[in-house]
VOBA-1610 file (N, C-alpha, C; in pm, whole numbers, padded with zeros to 5 digits, always signed):
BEGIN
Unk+02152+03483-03516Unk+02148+03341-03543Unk+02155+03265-03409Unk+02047+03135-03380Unk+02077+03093-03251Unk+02217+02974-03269Unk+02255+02991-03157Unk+02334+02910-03105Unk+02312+02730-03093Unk+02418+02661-03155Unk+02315+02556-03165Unk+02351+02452-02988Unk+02314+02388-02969Unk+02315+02332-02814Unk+02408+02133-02868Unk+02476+02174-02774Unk+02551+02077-02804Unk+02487+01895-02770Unk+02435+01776-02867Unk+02375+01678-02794Unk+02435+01595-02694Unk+02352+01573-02621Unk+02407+01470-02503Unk+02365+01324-02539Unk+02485+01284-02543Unk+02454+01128-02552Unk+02467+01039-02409Unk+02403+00969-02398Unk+02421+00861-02227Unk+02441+00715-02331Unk+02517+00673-02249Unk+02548+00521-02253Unk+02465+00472-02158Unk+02379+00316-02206Unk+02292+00279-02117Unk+02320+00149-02128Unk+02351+00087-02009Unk+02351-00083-01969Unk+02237-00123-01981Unk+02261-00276-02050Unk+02106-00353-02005Unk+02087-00387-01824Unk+01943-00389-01807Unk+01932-00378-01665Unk+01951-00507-01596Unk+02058-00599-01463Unk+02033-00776-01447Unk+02021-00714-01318Unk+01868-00724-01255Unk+01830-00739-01170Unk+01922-00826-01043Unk+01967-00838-00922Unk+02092-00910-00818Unk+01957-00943-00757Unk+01985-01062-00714Unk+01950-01146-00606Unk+01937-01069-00420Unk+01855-01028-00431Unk+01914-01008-00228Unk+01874-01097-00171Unk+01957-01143-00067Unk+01940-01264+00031Unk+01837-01206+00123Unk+01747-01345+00171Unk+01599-01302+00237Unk+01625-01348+00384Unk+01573-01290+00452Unk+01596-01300+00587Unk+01493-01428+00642Unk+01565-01506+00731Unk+01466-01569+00773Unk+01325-01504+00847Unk+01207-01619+00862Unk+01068-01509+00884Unk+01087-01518+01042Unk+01053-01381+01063Unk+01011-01401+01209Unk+00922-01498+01300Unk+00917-01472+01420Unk+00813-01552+01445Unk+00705-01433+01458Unk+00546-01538+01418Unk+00416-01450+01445Unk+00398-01410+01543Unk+00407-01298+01528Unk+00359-01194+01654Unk+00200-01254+01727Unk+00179-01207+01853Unk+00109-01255+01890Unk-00065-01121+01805Unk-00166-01235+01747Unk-00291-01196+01739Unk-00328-01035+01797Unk-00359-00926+01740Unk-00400-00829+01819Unk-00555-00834+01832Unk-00601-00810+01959Unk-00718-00814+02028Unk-00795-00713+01957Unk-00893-00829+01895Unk-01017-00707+01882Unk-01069-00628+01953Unk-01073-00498+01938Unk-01094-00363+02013Unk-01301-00393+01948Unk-01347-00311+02090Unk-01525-00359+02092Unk-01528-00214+02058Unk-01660-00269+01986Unk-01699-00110+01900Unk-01634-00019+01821Unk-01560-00079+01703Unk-01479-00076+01644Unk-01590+00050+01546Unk-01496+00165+01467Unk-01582+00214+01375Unk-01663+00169+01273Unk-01595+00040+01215Unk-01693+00046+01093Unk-01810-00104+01143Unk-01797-00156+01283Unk-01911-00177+01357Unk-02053-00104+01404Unk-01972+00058+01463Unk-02093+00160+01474Unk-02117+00209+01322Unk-02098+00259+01209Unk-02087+00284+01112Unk-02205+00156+01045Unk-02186-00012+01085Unk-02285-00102+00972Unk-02401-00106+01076Unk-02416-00066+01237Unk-02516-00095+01312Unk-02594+00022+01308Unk-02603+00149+01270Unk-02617+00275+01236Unk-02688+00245+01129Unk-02623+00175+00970Unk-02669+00148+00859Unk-02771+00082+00905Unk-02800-00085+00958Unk-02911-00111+00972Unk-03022-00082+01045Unk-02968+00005+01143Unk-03063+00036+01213Unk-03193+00169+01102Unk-03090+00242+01048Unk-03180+00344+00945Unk-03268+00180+00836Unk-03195+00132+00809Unk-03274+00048+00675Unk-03351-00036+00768Unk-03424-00073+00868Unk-03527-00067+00948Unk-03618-00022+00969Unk-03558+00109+00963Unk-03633+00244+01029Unk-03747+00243+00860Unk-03653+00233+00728Unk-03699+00237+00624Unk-03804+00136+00605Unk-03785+00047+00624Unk-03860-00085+00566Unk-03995-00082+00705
//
């Protein structure tokens, strides 16, 4: 005969989300410099250059 397994019950709270205090914003960092010849520059000049080649 099996053994029977004893149930587990959990007590469960409703969930109240707390408030966290927000930090003030930094200041904006300075702009980072577009880097030349970026991949998906060679990657769309590549593209048109083939759909050229096509047409």
């Amino acid at each position: 005969m099996r053994k029977t397994i004893p149930s587990l019950s959990t007590r469960t709270e409703e969930f109240a989300p707390r408030e966290l205090p927000l930090e003030p914003p930094k200041a904006p960092e300075h702009p980072v410099p577009r880097l030349e010849n970026r991949t998906a520059d060679r990657i769309k000049d590549a593209l048109l250059r083939w759909l050229e080649e096509e047409l």
